[in-house]
DSSP file (Angstrom, degrees, kcal/mol; ACC not computed):
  #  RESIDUE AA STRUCTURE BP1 BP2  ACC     N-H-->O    O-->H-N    N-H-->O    O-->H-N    TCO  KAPPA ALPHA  PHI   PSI    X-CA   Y-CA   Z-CA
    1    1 A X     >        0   0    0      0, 0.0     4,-1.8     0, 0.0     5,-0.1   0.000 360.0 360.0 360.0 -33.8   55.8  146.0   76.0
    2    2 A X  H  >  +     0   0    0      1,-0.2     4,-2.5     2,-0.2     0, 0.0   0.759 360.0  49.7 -68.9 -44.5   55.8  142.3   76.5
    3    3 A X  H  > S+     0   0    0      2,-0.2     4,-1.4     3,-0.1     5,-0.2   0.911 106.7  57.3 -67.8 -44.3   55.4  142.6   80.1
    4    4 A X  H  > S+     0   0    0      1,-0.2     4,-1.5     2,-0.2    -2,-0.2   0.815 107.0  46.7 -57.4 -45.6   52.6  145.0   79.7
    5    5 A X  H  X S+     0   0    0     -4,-1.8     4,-2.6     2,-0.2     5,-0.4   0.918 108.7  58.3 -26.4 -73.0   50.6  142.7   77.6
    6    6 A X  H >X S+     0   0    0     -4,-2.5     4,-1.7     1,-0.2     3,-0.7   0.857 108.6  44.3 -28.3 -82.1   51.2  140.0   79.9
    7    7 A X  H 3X S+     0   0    0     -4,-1.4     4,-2.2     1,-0.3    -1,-0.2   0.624 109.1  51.0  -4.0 -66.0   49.9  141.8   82.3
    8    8 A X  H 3X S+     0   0    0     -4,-1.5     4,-3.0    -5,-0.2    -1,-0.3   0.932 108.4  57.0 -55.7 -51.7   46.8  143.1   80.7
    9    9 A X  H <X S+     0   0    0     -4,-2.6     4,-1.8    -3,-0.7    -2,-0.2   0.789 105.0  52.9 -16.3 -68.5   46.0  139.6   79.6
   10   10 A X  H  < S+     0   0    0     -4,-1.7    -2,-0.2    -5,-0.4    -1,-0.2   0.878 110.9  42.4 -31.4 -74.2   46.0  138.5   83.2
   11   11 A X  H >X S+     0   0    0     -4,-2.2     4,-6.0     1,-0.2     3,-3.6   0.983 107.2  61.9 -54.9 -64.1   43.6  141.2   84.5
   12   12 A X  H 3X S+     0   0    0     -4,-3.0     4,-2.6     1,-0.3    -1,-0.2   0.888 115.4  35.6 -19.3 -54.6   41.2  140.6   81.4
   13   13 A X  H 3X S+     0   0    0     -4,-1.8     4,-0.6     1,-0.3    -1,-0.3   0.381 113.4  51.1 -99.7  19.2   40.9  136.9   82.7
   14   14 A X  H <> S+     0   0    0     -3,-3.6     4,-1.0     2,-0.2    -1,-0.3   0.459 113.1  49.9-107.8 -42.5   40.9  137.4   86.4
   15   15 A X  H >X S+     0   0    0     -4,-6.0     4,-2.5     2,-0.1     3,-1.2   0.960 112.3  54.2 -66.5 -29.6   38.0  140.1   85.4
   16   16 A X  H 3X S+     0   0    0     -4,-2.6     4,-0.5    -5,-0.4     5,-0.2   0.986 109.0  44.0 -53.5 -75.1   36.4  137.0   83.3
   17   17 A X  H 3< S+     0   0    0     -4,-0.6     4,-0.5     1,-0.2    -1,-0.3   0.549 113.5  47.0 -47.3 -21.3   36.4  134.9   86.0
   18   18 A X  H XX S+     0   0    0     -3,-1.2     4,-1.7    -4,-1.0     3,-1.5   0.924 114.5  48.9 -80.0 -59.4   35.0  137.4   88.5
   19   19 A X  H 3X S+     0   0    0     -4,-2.5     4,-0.8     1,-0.3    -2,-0.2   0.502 112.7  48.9 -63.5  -4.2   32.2  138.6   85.9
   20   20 A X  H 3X S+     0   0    0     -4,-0.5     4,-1.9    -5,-0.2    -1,-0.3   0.801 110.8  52.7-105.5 -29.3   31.3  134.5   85.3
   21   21 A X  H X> S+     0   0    0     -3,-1.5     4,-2.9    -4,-0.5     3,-1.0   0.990 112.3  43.8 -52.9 -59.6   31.2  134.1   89.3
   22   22 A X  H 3X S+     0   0    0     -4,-1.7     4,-2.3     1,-0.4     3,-0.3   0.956 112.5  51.6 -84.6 -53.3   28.8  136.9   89.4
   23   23 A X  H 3X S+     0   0    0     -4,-0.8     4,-1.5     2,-0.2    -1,-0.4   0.843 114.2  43.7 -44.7 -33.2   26.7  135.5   86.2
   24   24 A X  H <X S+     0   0    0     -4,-1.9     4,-3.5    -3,-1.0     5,-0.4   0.877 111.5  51.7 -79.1 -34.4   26.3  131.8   87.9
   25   25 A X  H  X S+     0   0    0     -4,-2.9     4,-0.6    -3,-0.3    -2,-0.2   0.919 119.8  41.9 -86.2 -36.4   25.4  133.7   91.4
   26   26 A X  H  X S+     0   0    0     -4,-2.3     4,-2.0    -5,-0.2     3,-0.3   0.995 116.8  44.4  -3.6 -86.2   22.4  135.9   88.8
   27   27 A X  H  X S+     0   0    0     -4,-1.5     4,-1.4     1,-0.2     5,-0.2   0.832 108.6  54.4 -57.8 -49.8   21.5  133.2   87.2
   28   28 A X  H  X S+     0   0    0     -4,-3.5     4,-3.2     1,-0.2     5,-0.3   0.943 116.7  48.2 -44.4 -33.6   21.2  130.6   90.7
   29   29 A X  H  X S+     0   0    0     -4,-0.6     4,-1.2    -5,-0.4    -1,-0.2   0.927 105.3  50.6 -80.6 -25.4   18.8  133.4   92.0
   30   30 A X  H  X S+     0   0    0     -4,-2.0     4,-1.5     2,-0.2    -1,-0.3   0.913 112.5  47.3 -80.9 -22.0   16.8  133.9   89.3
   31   31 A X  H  X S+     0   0    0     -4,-1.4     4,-2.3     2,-0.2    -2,-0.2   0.887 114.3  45.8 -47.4 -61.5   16.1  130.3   89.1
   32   32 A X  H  X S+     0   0    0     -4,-3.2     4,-1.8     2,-0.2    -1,-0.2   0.714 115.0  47.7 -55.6 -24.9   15.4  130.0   92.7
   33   33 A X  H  X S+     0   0    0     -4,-1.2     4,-1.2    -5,-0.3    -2,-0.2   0.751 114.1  50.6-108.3 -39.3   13.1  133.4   92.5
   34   34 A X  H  X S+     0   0    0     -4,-1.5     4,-1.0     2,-0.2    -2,-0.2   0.775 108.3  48.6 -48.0 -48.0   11.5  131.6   89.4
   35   35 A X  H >X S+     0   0    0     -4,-2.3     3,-3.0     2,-0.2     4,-2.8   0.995 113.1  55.0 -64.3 -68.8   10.8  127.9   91.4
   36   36 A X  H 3X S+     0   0    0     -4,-1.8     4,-2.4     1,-0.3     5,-0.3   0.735 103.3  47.7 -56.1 -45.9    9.2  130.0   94.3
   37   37 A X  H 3X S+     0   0    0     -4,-1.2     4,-1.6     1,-0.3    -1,-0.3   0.735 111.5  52.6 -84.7 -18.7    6.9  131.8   92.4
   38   38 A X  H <X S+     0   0    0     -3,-3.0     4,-1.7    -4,-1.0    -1,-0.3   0.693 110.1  49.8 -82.2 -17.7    5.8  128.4   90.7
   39   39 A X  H  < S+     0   0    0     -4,-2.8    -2,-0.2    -3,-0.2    -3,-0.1   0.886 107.9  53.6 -81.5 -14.7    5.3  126.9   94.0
   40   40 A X  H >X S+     0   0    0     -4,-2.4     3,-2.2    -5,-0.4     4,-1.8   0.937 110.6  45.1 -83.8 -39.6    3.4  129.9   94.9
   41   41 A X  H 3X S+     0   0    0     -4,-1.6     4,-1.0    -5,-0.3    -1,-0.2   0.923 115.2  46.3 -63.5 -31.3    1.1  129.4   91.8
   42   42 A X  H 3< S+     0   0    0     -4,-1.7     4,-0.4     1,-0.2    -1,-0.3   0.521 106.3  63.5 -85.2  21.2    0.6  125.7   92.4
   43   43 A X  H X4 S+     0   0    0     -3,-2.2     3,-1.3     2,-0.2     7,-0.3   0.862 101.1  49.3-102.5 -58.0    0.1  126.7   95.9
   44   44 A X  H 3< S+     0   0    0     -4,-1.8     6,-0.3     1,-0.3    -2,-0.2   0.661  90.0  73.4 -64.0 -30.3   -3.0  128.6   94.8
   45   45 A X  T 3< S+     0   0    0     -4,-1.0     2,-1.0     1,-0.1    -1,-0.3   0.949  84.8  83.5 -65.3 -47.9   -4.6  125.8   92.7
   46   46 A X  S X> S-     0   0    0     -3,-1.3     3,-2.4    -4,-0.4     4,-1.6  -0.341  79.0-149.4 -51.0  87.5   -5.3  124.4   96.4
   47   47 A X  H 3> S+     0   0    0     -2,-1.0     4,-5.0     1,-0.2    -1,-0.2   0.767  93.1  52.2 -41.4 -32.9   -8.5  126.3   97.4
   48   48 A X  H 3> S+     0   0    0      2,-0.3     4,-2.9     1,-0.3    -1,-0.2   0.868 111.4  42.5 -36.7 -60.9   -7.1  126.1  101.2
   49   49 A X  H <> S+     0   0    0     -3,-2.4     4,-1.4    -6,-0.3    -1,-0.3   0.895 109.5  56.3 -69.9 -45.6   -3.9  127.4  100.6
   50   50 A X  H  X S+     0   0    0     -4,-1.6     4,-1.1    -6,-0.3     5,-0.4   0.935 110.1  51.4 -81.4 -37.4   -5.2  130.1   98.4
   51   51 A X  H  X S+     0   0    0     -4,-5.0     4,-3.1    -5,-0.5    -1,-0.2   0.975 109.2  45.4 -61.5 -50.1   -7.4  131.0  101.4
   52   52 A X  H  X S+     0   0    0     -4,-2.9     4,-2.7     2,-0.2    -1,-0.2   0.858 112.3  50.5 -31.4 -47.0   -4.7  131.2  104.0
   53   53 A X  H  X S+     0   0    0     -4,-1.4     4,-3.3     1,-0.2     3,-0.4   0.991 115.2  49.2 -68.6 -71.4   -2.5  133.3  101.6
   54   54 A X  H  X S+     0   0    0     -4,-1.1     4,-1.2     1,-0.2    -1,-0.2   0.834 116.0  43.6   3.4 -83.2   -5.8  135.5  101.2
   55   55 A X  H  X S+     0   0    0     -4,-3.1     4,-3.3    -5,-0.4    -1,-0.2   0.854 103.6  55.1 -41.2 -57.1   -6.1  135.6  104.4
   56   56 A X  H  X S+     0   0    0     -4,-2.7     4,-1.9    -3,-0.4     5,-0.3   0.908 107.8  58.7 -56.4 -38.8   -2.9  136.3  105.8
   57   57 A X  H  < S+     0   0    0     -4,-3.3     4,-0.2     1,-0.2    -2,-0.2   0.695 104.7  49.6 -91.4  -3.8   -2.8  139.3  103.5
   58   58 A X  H  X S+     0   0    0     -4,-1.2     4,-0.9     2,-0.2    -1,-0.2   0.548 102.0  55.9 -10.5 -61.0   -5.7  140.6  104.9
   59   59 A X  H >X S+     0   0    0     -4,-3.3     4,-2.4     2,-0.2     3,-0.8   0.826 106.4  55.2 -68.1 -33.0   -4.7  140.4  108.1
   60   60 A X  H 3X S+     0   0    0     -4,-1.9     4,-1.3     1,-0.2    -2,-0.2   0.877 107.7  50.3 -76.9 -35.9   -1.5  142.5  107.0
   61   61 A X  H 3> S+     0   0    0     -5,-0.3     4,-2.1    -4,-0.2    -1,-0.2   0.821 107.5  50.7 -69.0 -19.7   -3.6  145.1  105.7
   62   62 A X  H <X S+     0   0    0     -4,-0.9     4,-3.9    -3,-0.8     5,-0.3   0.813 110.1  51.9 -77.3 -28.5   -5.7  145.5  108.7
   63   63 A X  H >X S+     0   0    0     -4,-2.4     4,-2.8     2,-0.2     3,-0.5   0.983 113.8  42.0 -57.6 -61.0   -2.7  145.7  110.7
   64   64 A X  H >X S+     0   0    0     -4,-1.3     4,-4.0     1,-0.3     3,-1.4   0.844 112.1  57.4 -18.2 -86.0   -1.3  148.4  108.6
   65   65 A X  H 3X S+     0   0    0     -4,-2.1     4,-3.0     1,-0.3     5,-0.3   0.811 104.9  48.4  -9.7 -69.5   -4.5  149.9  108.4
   66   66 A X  H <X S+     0   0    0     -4,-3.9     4,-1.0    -3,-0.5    -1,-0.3   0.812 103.7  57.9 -75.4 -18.1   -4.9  150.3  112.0
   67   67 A X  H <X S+     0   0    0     -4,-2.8     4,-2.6    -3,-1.4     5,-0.2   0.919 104.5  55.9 -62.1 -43.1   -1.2  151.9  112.9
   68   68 A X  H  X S+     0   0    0     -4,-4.0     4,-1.8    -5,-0.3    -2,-0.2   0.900 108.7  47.9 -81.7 -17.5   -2.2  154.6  110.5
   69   69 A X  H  X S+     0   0    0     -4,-3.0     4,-3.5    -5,-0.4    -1,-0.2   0.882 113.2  44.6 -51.3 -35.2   -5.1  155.1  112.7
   70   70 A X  H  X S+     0   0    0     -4,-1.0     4,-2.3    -5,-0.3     3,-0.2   0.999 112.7  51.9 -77.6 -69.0   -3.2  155.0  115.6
   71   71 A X  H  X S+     0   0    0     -4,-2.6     4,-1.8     1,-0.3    -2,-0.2   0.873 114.7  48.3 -88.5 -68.0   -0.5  157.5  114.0
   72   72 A X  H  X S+     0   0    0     -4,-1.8     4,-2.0    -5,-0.2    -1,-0.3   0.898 103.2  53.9 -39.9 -57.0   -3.3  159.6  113.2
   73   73 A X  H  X S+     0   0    0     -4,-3.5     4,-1.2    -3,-0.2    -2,-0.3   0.868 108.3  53.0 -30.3 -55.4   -5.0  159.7  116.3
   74   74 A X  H  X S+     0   0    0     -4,-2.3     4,-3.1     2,-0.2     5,-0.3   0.898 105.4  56.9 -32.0 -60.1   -1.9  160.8  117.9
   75   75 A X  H  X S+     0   0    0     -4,-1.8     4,-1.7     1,-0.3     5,-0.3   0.903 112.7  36.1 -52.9 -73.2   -1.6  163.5  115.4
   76   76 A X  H  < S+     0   0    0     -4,-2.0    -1,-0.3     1,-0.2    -2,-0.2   0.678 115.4  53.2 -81.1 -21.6   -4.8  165.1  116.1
   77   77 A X  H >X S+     0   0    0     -4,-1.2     4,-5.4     2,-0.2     3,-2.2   0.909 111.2  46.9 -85.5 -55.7   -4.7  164.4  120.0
   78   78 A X  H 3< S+     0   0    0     -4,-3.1    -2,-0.2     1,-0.3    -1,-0.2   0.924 117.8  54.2 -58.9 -21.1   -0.5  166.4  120.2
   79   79 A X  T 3< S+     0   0    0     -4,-1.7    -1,-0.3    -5,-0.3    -2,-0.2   0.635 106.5  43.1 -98.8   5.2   -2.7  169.3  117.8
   80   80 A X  T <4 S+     0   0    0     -3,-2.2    -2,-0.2    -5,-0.3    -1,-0.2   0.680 110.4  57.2-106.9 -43.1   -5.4  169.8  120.1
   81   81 A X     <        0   0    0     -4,-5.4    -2,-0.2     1,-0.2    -3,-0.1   0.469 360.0 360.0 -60.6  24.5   -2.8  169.9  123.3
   82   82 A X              0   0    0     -3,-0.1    -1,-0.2     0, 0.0    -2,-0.1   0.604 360.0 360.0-112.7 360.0   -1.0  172.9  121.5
């Protein structure tokens, strides 16, 4: 019985120790995930930067935007050869 205890003990705090790793490697990321999104908001207070960002995400929508043209186009061109 004594050994079995032992034992149990053991795992308990070998699981402790895994489960406190994994809470400090949480916690680092949310911090880190927290800083970036205040550097992206003091980012924004710079009209410049807020235009670039703007911009850039624009440009990602157009792209987008023009594949599913493309992807469409296709579509209707393979249904007219059939």
């Amino acid at each position: 019985m004594a050994e079995f205890l032992k034992k149990a003990f053991k795992d308990m705090k070998e699981s402790a120790k895994a489960q406190h790793e994994v809470d400090k490697a949480n916690f680092a990321a949310a911090k880190a995930e927290s800083k970036a999104q205040w550097e992206e908001a003091k980012a924004m207070g710079n009209p410049e930067t807020a235009k670039k960002m703007m911009q850039e995400q624009r440009d990602a929508q157009i792209a987008e935007a023009n594949e599913r043209i493309a992807a469409a186009q296709k579509r209707i061109d393979d249904a007219k050869n059939k």
